[in-house]
C-alpha positions as CSV (number, residue, x, y, z in Angstrom):
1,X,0.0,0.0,0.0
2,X,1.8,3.4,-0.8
3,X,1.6,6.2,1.6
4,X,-1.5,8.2,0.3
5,X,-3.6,5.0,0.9
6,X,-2.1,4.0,4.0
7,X,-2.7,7.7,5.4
8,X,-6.2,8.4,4.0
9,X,-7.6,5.2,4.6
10,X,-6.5,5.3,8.7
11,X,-7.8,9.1,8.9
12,X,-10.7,7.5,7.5
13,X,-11.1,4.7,10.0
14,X,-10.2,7.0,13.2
15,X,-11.8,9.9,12.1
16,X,-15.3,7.4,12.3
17,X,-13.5,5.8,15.4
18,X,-13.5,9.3,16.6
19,X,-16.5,11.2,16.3
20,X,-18.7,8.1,15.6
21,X,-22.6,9.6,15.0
22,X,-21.5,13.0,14.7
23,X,-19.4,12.1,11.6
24,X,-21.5,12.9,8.0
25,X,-18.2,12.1,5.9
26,X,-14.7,12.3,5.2
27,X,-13.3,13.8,1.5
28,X,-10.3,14.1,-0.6
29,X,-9.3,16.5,-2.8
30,X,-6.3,18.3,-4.2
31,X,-3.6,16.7,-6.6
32,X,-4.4,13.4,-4.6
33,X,-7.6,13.6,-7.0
34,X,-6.1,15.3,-9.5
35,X,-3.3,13.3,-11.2
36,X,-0.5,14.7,-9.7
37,X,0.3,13.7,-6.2
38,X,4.1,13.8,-5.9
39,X,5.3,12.7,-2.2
40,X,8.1,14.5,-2.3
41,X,6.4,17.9,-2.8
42,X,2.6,17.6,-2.3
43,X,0.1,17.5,0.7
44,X,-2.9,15.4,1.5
45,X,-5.9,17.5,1.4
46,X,-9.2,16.3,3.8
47,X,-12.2,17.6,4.5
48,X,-14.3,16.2,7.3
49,X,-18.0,17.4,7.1
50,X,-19.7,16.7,11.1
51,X,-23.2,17.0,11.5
52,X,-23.1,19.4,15.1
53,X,-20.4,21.1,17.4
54,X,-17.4,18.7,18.6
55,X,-16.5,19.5,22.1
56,X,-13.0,20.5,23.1
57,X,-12.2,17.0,24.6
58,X,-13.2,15.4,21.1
59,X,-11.1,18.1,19.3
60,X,-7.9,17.1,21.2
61,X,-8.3,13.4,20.7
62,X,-8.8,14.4,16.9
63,X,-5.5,16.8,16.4
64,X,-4.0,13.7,18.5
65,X,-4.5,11.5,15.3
66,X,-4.2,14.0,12.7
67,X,-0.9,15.4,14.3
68,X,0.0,11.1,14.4
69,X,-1.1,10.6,10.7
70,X,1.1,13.7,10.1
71,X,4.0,12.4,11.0
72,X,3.4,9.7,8.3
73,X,2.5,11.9,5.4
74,X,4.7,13.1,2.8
75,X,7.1,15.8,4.1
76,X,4.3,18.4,3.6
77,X,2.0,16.4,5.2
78,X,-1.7,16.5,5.9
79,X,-3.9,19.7,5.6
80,X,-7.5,19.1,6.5
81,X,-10.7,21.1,8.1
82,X,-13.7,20.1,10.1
83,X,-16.5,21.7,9.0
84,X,-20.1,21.7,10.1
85,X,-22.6,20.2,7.1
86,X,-25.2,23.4,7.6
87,X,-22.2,25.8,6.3
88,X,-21.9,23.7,3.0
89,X,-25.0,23.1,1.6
90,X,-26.4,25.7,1.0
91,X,-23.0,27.0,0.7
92,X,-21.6,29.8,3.1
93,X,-18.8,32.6,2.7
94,X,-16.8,32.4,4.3
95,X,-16.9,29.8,5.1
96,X,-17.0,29.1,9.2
97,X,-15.0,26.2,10.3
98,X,-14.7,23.7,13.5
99,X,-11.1,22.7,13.2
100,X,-8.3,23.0,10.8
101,X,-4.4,22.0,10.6
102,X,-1.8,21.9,8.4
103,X,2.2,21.3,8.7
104,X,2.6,25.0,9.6
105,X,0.7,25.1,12.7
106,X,2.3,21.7,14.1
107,X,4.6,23.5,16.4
108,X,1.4,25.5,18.2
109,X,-0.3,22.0,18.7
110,X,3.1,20.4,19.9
111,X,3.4,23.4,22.5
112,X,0.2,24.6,23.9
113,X,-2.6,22.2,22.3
114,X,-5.7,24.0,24.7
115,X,-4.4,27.0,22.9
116,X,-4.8,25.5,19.7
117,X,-8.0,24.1,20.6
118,X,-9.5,27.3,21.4
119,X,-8.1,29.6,19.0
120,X,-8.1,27.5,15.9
121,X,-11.7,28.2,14.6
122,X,-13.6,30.9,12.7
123,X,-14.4,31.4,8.8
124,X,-11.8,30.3,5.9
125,X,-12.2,31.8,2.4
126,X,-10.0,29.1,1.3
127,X,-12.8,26.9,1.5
128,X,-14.5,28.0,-1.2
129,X,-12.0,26.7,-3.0
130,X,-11.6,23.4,-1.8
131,X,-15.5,22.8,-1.9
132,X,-14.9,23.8,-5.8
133,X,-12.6,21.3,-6.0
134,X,-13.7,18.8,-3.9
135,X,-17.7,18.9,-6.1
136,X,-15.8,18.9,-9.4
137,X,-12.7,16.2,-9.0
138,X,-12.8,15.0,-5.6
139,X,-13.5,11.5,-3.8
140,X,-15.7,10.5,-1.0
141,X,-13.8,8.0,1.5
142,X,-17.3,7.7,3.6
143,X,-20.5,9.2,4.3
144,X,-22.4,11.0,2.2
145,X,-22.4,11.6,-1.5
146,X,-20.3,14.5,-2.7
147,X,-23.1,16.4,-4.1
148,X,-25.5,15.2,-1.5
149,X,-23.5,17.2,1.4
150,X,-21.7,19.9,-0.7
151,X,-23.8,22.8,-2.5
152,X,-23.0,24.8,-5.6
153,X,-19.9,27.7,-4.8
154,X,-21.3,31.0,-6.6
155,X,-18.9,31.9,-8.9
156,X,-18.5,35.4,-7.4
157,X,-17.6,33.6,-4.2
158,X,-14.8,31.0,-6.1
159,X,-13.0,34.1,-7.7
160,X,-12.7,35.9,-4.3
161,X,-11.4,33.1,-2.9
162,X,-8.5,32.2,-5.3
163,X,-7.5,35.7,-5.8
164,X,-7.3,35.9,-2.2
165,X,-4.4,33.1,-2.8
166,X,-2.8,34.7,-5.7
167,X,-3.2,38.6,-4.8
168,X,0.6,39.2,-3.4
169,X,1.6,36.5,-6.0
170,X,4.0,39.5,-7.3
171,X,6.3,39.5,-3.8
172,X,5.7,35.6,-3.1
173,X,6.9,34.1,-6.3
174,X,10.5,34.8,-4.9
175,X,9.8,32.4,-2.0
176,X,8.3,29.5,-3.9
177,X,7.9,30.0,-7.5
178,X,6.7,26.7,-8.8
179,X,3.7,27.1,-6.9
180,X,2.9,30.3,-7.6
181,X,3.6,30.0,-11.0
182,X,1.6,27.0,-11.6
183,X,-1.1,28.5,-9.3
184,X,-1.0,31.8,-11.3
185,X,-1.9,29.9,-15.0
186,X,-5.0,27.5,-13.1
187,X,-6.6,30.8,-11.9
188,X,-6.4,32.0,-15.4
189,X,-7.5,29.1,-16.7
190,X,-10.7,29.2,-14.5
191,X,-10.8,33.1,-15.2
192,X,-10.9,33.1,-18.6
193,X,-12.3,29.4,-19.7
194,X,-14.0,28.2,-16.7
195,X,-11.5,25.5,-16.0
196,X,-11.2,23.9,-12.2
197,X,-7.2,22.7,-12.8
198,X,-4.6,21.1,-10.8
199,X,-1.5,23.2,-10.8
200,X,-0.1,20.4,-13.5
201,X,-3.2,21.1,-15.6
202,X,-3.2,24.8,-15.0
203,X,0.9,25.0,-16.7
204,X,-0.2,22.7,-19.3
205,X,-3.0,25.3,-19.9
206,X,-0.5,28.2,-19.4
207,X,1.9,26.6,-22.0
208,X,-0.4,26.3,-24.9
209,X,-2.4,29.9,-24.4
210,X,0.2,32.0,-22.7
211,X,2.6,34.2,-25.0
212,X,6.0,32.4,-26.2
213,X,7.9,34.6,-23.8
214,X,6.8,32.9,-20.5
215,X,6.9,29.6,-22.1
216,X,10.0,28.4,-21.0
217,X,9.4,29.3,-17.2
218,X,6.1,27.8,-17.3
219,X,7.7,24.2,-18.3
220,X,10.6,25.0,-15.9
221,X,8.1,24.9,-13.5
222,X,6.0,22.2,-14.5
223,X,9.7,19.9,-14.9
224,X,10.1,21.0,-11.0
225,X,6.4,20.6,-9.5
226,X,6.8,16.5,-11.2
227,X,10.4,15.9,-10.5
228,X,11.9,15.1,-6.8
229,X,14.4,17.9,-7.6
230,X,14.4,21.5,-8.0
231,X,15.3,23.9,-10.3
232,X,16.8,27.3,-10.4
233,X,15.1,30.2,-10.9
234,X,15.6,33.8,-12.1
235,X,13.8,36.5,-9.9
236,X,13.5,39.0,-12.2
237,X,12.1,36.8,-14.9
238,X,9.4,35.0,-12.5
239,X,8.7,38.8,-10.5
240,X,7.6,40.3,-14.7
241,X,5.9,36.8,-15.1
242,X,3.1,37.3,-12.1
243,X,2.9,40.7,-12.4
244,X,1.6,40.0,-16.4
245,X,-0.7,37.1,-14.8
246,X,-2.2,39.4,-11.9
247,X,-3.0,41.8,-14.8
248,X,-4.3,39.4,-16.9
249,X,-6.5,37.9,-13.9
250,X,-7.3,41.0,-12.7
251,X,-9.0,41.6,-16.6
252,X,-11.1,38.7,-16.3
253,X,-12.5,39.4,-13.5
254,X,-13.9,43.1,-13.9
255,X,-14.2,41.9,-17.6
């Protein structure tokens, strides 16, 4: 069995273990759905949908697992929410949210986890996002039907959500510019034709409609986000490159 499985498939079985009644499914999305899940360089992205609160006691026996199954994962590990199932059908923005980790807030967990348990609620636009993807591409590993728990995101409501991701893509290409890169041409994509890519998809899309001049970034980027190795980048080339995108993006939308 190769890590993904192994990982979703115990989430899966603890998550029900877990919140037993309360749970109304568990969901995967993200390149583990779309084609082009790399363990060296890509997450595992769950959604668990409950059907009331979870009490703090619960909460902490839940991050216990997920913080466990995280030390499994792929080096970026797991990123998942709990959400309740009357914020996502019919849909909510933003999106409010029980519970919600990811590799970056390990350390809070691992060093005051009543902290975490408190603190780490609210709304997350990003979930807009994921729903999008999750109703279009993703896969159900229990409960509910996908389109039986998860309502229709208005476009309005998608757009403000990714160009929330991309909107400083101009200063954050320096720190990881495959991402943003790839990120940058699916938004277009979607922008202009509608399309719900994976970052893979969104370059391939980028390399056949983007002009000749930011061709060659674009496949240097799509070599990096499929190989186990990187690849060296020129600021100044990828700092013109979003700031054409953002424009471009920025067109479709008020367009």
């Amino acid at each position: 069995m190769d890590i993904l499985a192994a990982v979703t498939e115990a989430f899966t079985a603890r998550s029900r273990a877990i919140l037993g009644d309360n749970l109304a499914g568990v969901y995967l999305h993200g390149s583990a759905v779309m084609g082009c899940f790399n363990e060296k360089k890509s997450d595992i992205d769950l959604l668990t949908v409950v059907n009331g609160g979870v009490p703090d006691g619960v909460k902490r026996a839940y991050m216990d697992m997920v913080v466990g199954l995280n030390a499994l994962a792929p080096q970026k590990g797991i990123e998942m929410s709990v959400v309740k199932r009357d914020v996502c059908k019919p849909f909510v923005y933003p999106t409010p949210f029980e519970l919600h980790f990811s590799n970056g807030h390990l350390a809070w967990y691992e060093k005051d986890p009543a902290d975490y348990i408190a603190k780490m609620n609210g709304v997350d636009w990003d979930l807009a996002a994921h729903f999008t993807v999750l109703r279009a591409r993703g896969k159900r590993l229990f409960g509910e039907e996908i389109e039986d728990v998860f309502g229709e995101v208005e476009r309005e409501y998608y757009i403000d959500s990714i160009w929330r991701d991309i909107e400083g893509a101009e200063e954050d290409i320096a720190e990881d510019p495959t991402y943003i890169a790839l990120n940058l041409c699916r938004v277009l994509a979607y922008v202009r034709d509608g399309l719900v890519l994976s970052k893979r998809e969104g370059g391939d899309w980028g390399a056949e409609n983007l002009p000749e001049k930011y061709r060659g970034l674009i496949r240097r980027a799509l070599e990096d986000y499929s190989s186990e190795s990187s690849v060296e980048w020129e600021d100044g080339s990828a700092r013109e490159f979003a700031a054409y995108m953002l424009a471009r993006i920025r067109e479709g939308i008020e367009g």
